[in-house]
N, C-alpha and C positions, 0 to 999 in steps of 0.2 A: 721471673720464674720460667723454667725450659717446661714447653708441651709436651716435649718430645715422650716421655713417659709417662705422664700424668694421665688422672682419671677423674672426673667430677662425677659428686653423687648426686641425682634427686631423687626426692620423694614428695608424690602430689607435683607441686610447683614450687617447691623450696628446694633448695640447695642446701643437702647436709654435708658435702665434706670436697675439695679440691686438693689434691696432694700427686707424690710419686705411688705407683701401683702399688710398691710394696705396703708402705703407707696406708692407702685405699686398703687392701684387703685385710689389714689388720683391725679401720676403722668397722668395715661390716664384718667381720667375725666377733668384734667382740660386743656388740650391739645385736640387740634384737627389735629389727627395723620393718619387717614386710615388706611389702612391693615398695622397689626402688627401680630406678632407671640408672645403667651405669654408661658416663660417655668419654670416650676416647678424646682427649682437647688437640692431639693431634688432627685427626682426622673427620672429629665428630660423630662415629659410629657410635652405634649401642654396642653395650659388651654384658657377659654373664659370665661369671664362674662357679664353681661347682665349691660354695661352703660348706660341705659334710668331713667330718673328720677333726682331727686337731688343726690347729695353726700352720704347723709345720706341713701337714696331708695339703693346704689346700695354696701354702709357697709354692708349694713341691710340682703343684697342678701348674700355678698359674705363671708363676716366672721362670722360664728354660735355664738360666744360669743354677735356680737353684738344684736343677734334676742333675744327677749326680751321673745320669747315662744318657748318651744323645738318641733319639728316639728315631729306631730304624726305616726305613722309608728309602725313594726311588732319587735319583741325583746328587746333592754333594749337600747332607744337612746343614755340616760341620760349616759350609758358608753359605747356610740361610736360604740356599738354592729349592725352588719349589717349584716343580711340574702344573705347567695348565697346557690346557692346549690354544692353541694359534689357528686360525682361518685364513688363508689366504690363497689367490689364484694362482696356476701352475706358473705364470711367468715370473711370479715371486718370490717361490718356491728353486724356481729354475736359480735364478739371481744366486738365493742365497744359498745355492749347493756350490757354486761357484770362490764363492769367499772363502776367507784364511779362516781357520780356526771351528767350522763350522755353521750354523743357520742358528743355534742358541748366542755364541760368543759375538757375530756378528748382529743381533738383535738388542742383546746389552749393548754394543759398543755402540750403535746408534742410537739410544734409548741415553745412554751416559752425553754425547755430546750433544746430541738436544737439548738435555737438561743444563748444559754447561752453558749454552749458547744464549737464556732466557732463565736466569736462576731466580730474577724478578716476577717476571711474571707467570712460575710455576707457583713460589710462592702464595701470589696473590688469587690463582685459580686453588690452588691448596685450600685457601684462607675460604672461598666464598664456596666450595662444594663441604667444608666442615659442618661450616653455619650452617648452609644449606640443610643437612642431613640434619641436623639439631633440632632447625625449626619446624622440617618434617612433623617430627617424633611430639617436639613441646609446644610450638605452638600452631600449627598446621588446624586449627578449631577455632583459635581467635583473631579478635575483628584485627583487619589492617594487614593478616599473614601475608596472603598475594602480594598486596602493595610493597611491602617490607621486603620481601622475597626480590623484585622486581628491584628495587633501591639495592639494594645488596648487589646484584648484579650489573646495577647500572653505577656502582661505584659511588652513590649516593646517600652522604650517610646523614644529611640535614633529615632527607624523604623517610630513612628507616629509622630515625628518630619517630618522625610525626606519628607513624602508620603503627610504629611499637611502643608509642605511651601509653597508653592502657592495658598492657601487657602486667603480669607480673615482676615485680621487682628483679626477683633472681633469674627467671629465664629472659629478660631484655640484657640484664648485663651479663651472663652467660652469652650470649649470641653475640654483644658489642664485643666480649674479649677476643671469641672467636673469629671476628672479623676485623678486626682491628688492622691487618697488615693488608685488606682490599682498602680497607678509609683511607689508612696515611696513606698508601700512592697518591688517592686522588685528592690528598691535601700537599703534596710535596709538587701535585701536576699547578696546583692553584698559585703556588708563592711565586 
């Protein structure tokens, strides 16, 4: 199954629902569940959206394909482009006034073959700052978190076994799915 879109639900320390967003938002509107925690399996962030209204009010909200007008705003929506700002010193600055295309164009284009140059091990930083943010949230109170934390990072998935056995069911194997592609490297570094 792709992360890419996906959303897991908890509630307490149980695991009510894994699925595609659109999926997820159908599961909590038609439930009446209370306090949940919803998390991004991409990324591992928390997310909220806004359930009041029909079914259709709260698609409308939460997936952009279904908004029927691209919502107006500063740079090029229509390709996902989003304004933040950058910090950087004047000789950097200088550099990139210098460049084809401009200091945006030339930021992606070195941002793109970075990415192209280590597709593994963005990956695997991807894979261990998800987790990361999960374990935060769920298990950041219980025993062995640090340790586990620590194994995660050190690519150690015997260590984040040990230290997340007494962990709940659903949030140790939520964390294992999410980290899964930092383990295999370091079982494909082992054979």
């Amino acid at each position: 199954m792709q992360m890419e879109d996906q959303l897991t639900i908890f509630q307490d320390q149980n695991r009510l629902f894994t699925g595609e967003r659109r999926e997820a938002l159908r599961f909590l509107k038609s439930r009446k569940l209370g306090q949940v925690l919803i998390f991004e399996d991409r990324t591992g962030r928390q997310t909220d959206f806004d359930l009041s209204g029909s079914l259709e009010d709260v698609l409308a909200r939460a997936l952009p394909e279904a908004a029927s007008t691209p919502r107006p705003g500063p740079g090029r929506p229509r390709l996902g482009v989003v304004p933040r700002e950058v910090t950087l010193l004047p000789r950097h600055w200088e550099w990139l006034e210098t460049q084809r295309g401009g200091a945006s164009a030339t930021l992606r284009r070195l941002i793109d073959e970075a990415r192209k140059k280590d597709p593994e091990g963005e990956r695997l930083q991807q894979a261990q700052a998800a987790t990361d943010r999960f374990l935060e949230v769920m298990a950041g109170d219980l025993p062995g978190y640090e340790e586990a934390a620590r194994a995660l990072y050190q690519r150690d998935r015997g260590r984040f076994l040990a230290h997340s056995a007494a962990w709940p069911g659903d949030i140790r194997t939520y964390a294992l799915r999410l980290a899964a592609p930092a383990f295999a490297a370091t079982e494909v570094e082992a054979d």
